[in-house]
N, C-alpha and C positions, 0 to 999 in steps of 0.2 A: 714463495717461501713465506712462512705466519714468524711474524716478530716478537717476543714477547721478555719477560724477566721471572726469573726464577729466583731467588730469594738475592733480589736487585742482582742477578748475575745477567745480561741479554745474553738470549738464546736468538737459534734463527732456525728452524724446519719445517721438514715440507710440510704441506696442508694433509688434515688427518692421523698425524703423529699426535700418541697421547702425552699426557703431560709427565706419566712416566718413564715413556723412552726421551722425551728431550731433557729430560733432567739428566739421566744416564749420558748424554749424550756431551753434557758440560762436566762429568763425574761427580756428580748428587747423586746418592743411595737414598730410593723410597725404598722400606722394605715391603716385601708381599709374602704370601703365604696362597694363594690361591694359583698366581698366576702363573703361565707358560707359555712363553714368546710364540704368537700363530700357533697355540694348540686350544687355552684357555685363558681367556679371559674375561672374567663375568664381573666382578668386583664383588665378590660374596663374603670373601674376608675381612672387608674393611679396616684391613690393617696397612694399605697405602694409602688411606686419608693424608689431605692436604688442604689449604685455606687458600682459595683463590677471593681475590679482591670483588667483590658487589655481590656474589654469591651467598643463596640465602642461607648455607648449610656448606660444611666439609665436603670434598667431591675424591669418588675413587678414583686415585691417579693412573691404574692400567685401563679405563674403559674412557675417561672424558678426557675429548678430544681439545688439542689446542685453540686457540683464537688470537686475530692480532690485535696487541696491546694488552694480551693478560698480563695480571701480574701475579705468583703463586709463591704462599710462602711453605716450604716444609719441614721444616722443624720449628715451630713457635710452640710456646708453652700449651696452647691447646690442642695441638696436631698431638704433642709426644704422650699428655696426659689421654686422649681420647684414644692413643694405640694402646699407652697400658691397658686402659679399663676392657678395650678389644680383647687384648689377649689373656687376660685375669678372668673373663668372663668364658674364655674357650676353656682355660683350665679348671673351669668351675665343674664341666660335665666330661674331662679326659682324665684317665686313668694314670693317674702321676705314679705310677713306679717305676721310676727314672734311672735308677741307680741299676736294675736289672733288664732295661729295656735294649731290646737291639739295638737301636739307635741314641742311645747316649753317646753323648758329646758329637754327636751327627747327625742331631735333629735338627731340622729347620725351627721348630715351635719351641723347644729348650732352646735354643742361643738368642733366639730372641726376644723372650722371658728374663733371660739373663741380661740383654744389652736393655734393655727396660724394668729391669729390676723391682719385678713383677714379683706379688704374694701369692702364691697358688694356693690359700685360703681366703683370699678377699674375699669370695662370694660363696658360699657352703648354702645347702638346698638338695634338694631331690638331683638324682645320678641315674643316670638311663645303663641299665645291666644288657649286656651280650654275650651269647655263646657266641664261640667263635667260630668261626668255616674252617674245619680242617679234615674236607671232604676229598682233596687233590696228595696228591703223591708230594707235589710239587711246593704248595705255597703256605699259609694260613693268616687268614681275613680275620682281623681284630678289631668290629666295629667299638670293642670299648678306649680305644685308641684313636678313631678316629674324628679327625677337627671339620669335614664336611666341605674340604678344598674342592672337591672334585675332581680333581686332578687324574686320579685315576682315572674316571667316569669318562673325562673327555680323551686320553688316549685310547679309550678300549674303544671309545666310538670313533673317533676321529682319524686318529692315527692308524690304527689296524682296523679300523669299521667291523667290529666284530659284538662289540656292545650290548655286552652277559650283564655289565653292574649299571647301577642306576639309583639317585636318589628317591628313597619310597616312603609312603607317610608324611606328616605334616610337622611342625612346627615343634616341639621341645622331641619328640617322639621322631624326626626323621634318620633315614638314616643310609647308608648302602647297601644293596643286598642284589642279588639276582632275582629273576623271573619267580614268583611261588615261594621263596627261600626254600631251591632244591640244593643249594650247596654248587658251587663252582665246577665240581667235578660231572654233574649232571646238567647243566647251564649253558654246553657252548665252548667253554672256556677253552683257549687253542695252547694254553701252557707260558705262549711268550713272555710272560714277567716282567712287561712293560709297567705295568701299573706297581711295580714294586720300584721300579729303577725311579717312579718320579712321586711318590708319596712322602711327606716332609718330615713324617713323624712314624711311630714305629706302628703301623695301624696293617701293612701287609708287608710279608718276610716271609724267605726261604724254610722251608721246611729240613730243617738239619738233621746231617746223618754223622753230625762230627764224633757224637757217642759210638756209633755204631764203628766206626771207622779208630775210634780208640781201641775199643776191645778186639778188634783184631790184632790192631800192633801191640796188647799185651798177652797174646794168645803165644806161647811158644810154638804151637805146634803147625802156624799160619805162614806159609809164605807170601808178605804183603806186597805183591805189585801193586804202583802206582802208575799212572802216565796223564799228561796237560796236555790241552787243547791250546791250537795256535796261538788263539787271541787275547789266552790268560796271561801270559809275558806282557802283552803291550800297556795292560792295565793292571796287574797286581801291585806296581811300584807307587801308583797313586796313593794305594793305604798306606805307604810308608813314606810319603811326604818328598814324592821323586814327582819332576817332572809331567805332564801329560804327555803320553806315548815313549816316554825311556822303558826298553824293552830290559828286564830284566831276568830273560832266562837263565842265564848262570846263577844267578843268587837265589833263584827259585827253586834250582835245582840241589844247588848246597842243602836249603833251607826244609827238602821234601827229605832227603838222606839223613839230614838232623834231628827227623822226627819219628824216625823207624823204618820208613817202609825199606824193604830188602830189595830192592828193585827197583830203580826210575826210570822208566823208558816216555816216550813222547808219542801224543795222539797222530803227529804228523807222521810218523812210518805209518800208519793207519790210514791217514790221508793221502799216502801216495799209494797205497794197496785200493784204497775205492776208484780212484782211478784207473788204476790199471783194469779193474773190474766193470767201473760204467763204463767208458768208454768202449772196450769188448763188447759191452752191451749195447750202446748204441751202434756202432760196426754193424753187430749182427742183425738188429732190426732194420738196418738202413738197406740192406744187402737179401735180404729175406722177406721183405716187403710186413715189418712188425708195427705192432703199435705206436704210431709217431703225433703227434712230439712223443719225446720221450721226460720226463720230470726229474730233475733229480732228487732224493730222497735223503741229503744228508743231515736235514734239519726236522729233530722229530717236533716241533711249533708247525710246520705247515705239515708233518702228515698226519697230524692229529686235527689240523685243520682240514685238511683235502677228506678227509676219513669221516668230519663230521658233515662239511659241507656240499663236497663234490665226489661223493664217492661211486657218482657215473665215472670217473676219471681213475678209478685204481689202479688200469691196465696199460694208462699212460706215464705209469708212475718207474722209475728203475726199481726193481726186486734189491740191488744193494742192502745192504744193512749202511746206518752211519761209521761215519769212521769212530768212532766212538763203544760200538758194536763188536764191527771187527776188530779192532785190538783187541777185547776180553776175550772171542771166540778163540782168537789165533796166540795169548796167553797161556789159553786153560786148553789148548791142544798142540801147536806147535812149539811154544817155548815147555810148556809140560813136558811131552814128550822126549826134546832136546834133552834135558835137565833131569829127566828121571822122574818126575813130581806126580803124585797121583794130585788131579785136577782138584780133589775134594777137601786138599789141604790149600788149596790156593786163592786168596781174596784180592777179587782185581779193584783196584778205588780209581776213580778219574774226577780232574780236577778240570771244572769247564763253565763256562762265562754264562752257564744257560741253565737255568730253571727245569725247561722241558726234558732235558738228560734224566731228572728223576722221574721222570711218566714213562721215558722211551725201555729203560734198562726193567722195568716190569711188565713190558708187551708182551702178547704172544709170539714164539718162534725164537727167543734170545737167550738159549740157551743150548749153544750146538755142542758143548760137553756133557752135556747130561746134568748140567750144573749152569746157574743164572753166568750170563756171560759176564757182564759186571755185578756186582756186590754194595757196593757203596759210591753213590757219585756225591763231589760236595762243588761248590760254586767257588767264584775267586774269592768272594767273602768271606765264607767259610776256612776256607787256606789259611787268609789274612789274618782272624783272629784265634787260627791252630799254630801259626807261627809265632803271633804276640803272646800268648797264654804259657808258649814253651819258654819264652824267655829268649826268644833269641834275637841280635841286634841285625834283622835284614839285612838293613844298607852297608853292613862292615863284616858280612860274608862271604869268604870268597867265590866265585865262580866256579862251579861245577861240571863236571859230563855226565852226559847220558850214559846209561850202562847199555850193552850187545846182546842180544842181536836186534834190541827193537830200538832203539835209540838214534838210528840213521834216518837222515830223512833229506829231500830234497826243498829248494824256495818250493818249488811248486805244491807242497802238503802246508807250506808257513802261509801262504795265502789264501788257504782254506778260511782264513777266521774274519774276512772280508766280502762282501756282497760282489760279487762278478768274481771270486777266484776261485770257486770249483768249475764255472765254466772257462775260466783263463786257463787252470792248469788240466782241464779235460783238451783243449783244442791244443794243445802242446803235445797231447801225446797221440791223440784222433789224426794231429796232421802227421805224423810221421807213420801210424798204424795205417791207416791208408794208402800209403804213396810208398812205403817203404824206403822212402828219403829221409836222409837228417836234416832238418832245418835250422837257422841259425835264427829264425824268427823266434822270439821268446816274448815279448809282451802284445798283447790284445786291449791296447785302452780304450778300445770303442769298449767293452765291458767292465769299464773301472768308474770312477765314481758315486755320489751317492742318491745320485737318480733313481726315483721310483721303480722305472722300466726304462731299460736298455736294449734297444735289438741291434742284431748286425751282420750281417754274411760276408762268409769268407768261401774264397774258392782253395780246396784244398787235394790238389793234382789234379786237376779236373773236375771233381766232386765240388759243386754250390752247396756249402754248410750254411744255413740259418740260423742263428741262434738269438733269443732273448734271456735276460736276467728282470729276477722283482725282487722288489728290496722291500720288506714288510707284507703283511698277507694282504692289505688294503690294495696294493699293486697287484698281487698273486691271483684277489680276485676276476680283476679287469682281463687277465691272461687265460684264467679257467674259463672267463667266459666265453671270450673268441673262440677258444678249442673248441668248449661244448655246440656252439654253433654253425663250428665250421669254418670257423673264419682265418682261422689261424695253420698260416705254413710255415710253419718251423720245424725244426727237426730235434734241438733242444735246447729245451729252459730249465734256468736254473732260479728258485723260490729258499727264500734266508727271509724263515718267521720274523726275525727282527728289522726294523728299518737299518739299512747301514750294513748288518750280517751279525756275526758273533760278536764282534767290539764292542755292540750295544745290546748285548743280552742282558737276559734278567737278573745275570747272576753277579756282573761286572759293578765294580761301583760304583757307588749313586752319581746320578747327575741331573739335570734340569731340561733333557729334550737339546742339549750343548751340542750343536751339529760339531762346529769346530775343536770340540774335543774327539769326535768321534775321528775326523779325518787325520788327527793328529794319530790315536793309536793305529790307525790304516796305514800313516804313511810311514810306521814304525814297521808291520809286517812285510811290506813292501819294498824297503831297505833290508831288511835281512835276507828277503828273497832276491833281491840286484846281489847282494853277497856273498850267496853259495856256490861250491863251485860246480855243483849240480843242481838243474831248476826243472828240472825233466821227470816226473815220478816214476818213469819205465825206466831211466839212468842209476835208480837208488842200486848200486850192489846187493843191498842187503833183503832188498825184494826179490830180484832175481837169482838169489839163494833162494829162496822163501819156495818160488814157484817151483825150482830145480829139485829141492830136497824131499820137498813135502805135498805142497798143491798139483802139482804137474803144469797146469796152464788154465791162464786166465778164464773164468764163467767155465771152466770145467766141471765136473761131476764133484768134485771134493770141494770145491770152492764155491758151487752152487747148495750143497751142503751145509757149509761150515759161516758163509759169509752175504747167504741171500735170504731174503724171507717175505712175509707176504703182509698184506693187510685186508681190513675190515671196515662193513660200512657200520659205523660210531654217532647216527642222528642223535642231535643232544635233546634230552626231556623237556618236553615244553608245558607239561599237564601237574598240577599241583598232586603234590604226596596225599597219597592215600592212609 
């Protein structure tokens, strides 16, 4: 252990602890701006300066490492004055319009302008102008917003190893950009919205369809379905000043009814129809000697990845659509039909923790009515500030139900929105489709957690099941490689673009790379899946209507139709514009 005093407090940690986590470590706040716990930290920002004793010069408290007998002070009059001029000097070249910016009042670089009571005109001078990238369905890149954290930069390399952006150019002139400045969309770029969820200031943001999705609900002549993705409950409550992981589906659903749409049904009857669907499908390739492993496909971040990077691997992939997919196909044709509705009056909106949803809902093949299966997807953000805008007070709404027939759903479709729960709630129902037994076995925690890569076999009547889970595409890599080599005997994996799964999508609320927030909205899904009284997604009734009335039977002729689809190889441009 290194001994040492922080502004005369003694400290005591291990050797190699910087002087920033041990301050943290006695509750000292240095502030940062760059940094992220084991993702980045370079001291670039020099806004966690601090005055250590004999030291010829201020030193960055996330990169210099303790010593015994330091003594560090961090807040003396020269520490606070040299963060101002830090950050007066960031504001000199970032685009202060603050009052319009996505991130007001939830910027990292505004609150701490504010807590240092900072001129955003001390230093005036030449301003570096940018067009912005809004090449992607998905995002849009605003280098005149950006303060040069990197922070992106090192999740897209580090975390997901996928690493499209990069600082380029030198010195008043640098800046972020991809390969050539082809625009993101031509770059690689695999959709995950990781680099949104950890940027401080409003420099990368969703590409909003919140317009689009007004003018439907003032169209009379629209019938608006809406339906949420599991993992948007577990985190919408955080914009409203609830808890981390307080699950607020009832008030979400009051809150989605109070803003027009005619219909609120849930992604999770969608998630227990993909199962019934993979799984069929693994069945049949396992029994027929098919393409194995087999992938699942419910996150269109890896199959926009698989598509640009491994698209030797298509025919490993499940044909499924996401659940996301299938609900608008089985809307704009099943619940159509029920109802009377010609499909061309009908706008399906989904509300979902991911970025990539707006790349996926404009693929080829997703539109088995003859009409785009979804219409408008928006992020939990988006929601967030379609409810605040309405006026309506969240937290003192009452609890809502889903409306029939799409509104049923079992735990097993609510643990979609976590990393190992389309393979938890696939072997739930692979083991009973096999064996033709019921089982009372319900959880698989060798595939829970938020490890990288998970593997594990089960024997399931006989039958030795292999299975692995990756959690982020930097894992997913490591797994396409084995396949492509050979290496790999599995029968199937399941790959969630995001580290974690849907809880930490691009679309969810900001955070800092916060594992323990993440596990907290996990251990919110996971309780309300211990809580239903069905966890079984071949148990939901309202599926087994679904097959009886209208599909006939699972990976059948109308279901292969209506709820499968194909993909493409997508190598990203690596050669400058012409």
């Amino acid at each position: 252990m290194v001994n040492l005093k922080i502004n005369n407090i003694p400290v005591s940690v291990p050797e190699g602890t910087t002087i920033l986590e041990a301050a943290r470590s006695v509750g000292i706040r240095i502030p940062t701006l760059c940094y992220l716990k084991e993702i980045n930290a370079i001291g670039a920002c020099r806004i966690c300066v601090v005055e250590v004793k004999g030291a010829r010069s201020m030193v960055a408290a996330c990169v210099y490492p303790v010593a015994e007998g330091m003594e560090v002070t961090t807040n003396s009059e020269a520490v606070i004055k040299a963060r101002k001029t830090t950050l007066e000097l960031i504001l000199s070249d970032h685009q202060k319009k603050c009052l319009s910016c996505i991130r007001s009042t939830n910027c990292e670089l505004q609150n701490l302008a504010n807590e240092y009571g900072c001129d955003a005109t001390a230093f005036e001078g030449a301003t570096n102008e940018f067009q912005p990238d809004t090449s992607t369905d998905w995002l849009i890149r605003d280098n005149n917003k950006c303060i040069l954290c990197r922070r992106c930069v090192a999740v897209c390399k580090h975390v997901q190893e996928v690493g499209v952006i990069s600082a380029n150019k030198r010195g008043f002139s640098t800046n972020i950009d991809v390969a050539f400045q082809n625009g993101l969309e031509n770059a690689g770029c695999v959709a995950c919205g990781q680099c949104i969820n950890v940027c401080p200031v409003g420099a990368l943001y969703e590409k909003s369809e919140i317009e689009k999705v007004k003018s439907f609900l003032r169209d009379p002549g629209k019938v608006v379905v809406v339906g949420a993705a599991p993992a948007v409950r577990a985190a919408l409550g955080e914009e409203f000043g609830n808890a981390i992981g307080t699950n607020v589906e009832g008030k979400m659903v009051t809150a989605l009814r109070a803003l027009g749409f005619d219909k609120v049904f849930d992604i999770n009857f969608a998630a227990d129809m993909t199962i019934l669907e993979e799984a069929h499908e693994l069945i049949e390739r396992v029994k027929t000697g098919g393409k194995l492993p087999m992938f699942t496909s419910c996150s269109p971040g890896w199959i926009r990845y698989m598509e640009q990077y491994y698209p030797d691997l298509i025919e490993n992939v499940s044909s499924c659509k996401s659940p996301q997919q299938m609900f608008g196909a089985l809307v704009k044709t099943y619940f159509a039909e029920k109802n009377g509705i010609d499909p061309a009056n009908i706008a399906v909106v989904t509300v979902m923790p991911c970025v990539a949803k707006k790349f996926e809902k404009n693929r080829e093949n997703q539109a088995a009515s003859g009409y785009p299966d979804i219409d408008a997807s928006v992020t939990t953000r988006e929601l967030a500030r379609m409810i605040k805008e309405a006026g309506l007070l969240f937290n003192e709404l009452p609890d809502g139900a889903y409306d029939n027939p799409m509104g049923k759903f079992t735990g097993a479709g609510v643990i979609f929105g976590v990393t190992g729960g389309v393979m938890e709630a696939a072997l739930r129902t692979a083991a009973e489709s096999i064996t033709g037994k019921t089982f009372d076995h319900l959880e698989y925690s060798e595939v829970r957690g938020m490890e990288g890569v998970k593997e594990a076999s089960y024997d399931l009547g006989g039958m030795t099941v292999k299975v692995a889970v990756a959690s982020g595409v930097k894992n997913a890599k490591k797994l396409c490689e084995k396949v492509r080599n050979g290496e790999a005997d599995y029968h199937f994996i399941e790959i969630m673009c995001c580290p974690g799964g849907c809880i930490n999508g691009g679309g969810q609320p900001y955070h800092r790379g916060n594992e323990e927030l993440l596990k907290r909205r996990a251990e919110a899904l996971y309780a309300e899946d211990a809580a239903k009284p069905l966890r079984k997604s071949h148990e939901n009734p309202d599926i087994q209507a679904l097959y009886e009335e209208f599909l006939g039977e699972p990976c059948g002729p109308l279901s292969h139709e209506l709820l499968h689809t194909r993909y493409y190889d997508r190598k990203p441009v690596v050669e400058p514009k012409k």
